[in-house]
C-alpha positions, -999 to +999 in steps of 0.1 A: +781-760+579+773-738+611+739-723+611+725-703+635+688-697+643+681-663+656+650-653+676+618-647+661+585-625+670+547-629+663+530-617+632+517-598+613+510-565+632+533-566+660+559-579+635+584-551+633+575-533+664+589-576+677+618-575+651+628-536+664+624-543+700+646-577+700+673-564+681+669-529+692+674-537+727+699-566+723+722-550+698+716-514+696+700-512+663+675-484+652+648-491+631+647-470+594+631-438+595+600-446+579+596-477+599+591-450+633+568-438+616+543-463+609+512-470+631+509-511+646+477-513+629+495-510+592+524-537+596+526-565+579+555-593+573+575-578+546+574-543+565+592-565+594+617-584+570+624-550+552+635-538+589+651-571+595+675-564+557+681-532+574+691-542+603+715-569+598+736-544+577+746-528+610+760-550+617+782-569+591+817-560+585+829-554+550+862-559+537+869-532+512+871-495+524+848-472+514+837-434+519+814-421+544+790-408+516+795-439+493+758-449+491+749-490+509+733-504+487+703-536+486+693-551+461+662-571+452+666-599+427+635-618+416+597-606+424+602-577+454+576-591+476+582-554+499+561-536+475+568-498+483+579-505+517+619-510+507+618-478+488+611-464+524+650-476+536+664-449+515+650-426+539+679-439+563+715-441+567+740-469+579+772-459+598+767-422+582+763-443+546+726-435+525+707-467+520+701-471+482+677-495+468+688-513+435+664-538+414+699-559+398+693-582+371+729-594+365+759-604+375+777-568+376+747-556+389+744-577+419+779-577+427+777-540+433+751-545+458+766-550+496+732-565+503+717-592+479+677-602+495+669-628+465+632-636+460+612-668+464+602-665+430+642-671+423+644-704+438+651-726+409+681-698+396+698-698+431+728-720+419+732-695+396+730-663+416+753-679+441+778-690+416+779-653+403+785-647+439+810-665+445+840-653+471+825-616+468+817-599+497+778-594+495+755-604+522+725-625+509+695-628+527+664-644+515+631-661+527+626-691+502+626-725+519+666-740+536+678-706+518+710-713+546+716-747+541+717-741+499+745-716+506+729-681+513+741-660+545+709-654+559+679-675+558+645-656+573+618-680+579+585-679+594+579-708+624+550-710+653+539-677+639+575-665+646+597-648+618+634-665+625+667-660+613+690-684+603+727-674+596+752-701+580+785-687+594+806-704+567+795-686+539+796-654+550+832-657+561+844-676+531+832-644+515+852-621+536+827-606+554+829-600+594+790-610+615+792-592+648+791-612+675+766-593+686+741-606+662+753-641+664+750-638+702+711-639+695+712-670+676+705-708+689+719-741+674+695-751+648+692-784+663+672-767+692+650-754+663+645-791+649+640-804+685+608-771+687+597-785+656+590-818+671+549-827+690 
């Protein structure tokens, strides 16, 4: 299974001015509209990883065509650790698409989602959610521990004070959906992350 490590940034108040300035200037990205307007001194982490869920939607590839106005929907499943900060993304628009926020709680539900961020507090359901999962096309991204190597897309993890990305490649594709290269560009080989990891 190929996973990819992407490049992290300090936290907690620089932590979405880091994630909006990497990816920003390496990719292109914007940050959401709220997210402009919010002073250093009032980040914190899930106000990064909110911009992070925003983010990588920009650049993911979905199979199935859809309408400029059909909302792009994330959902939260489990305990939504962004508090009123994700309500904030529906301020915004992907590739002339509104963001909507959903809060699914089953398998229809999520499906409808084009991207799934499941909580920690989900850990010990993950099988399940993942198995409901299975072969669509939605992007799961998630911060609970080796989310990656357990079968989600995109695992977000905090290391030296850095928030990280990890993507595992295989899933994503096996569920039709397209990663720019752009966004894998950014990533190292996780054994250079185990080899930082190391005194």
């Amino acid at each position: 299974m190929a996973i990819l490590t992407g490049l992290g940034m300090h936290r907690p108040t620089r932590l979405l001015l880091g994630a909006l300035l990497v990816l920003s200037c390496s990719l292109g990205l914007g940050a959401p509209a709220s997210a402009k307007a919010q002073p250093p001194a009032v980040l914190e982490e899930y106000e990064a990883k909110a911009a992070f869920l925003f983010n990588f939607a920009k650049f993911v590839h979905w199979p199935q065509p859809t309408r400029a106005e059909e909302p792009l929907s994330i959902g939260i499943v489990g305990a939504n650790p962004f508090g009123a900060t994700i309500h904030h993304l529906e301020e915004s628009s992907i590739g002339g698409r509104p963001v909507r926020v959903l809060f699914p709680e089953n398998r229809d539900e999520i499906r409808a989602c084009q991207v799934l961020f499941i909580s920690r507090s989900e850990s010990h359901r993950l099988p399940r959610w993942l198995a409901d999962l299975e072969a669509r096309p939605v992007l799961t991204v998630s911060d609970m521990d080796d989310f990656a190597a357990r079968g989600g897309m995109i695992g977000l993890l905090l290391h030296n004070n850095r928030i990280r990305f990890e993507i595992n490649l295989a899933a994503a594709q096996q569920a039709g959906l397209n990663i720019s290269s752009k966004l894998l560009g950014l990533a190292i080989n996780a054994e250079d992350l185990m080899r930082e990891r190391r005194p």
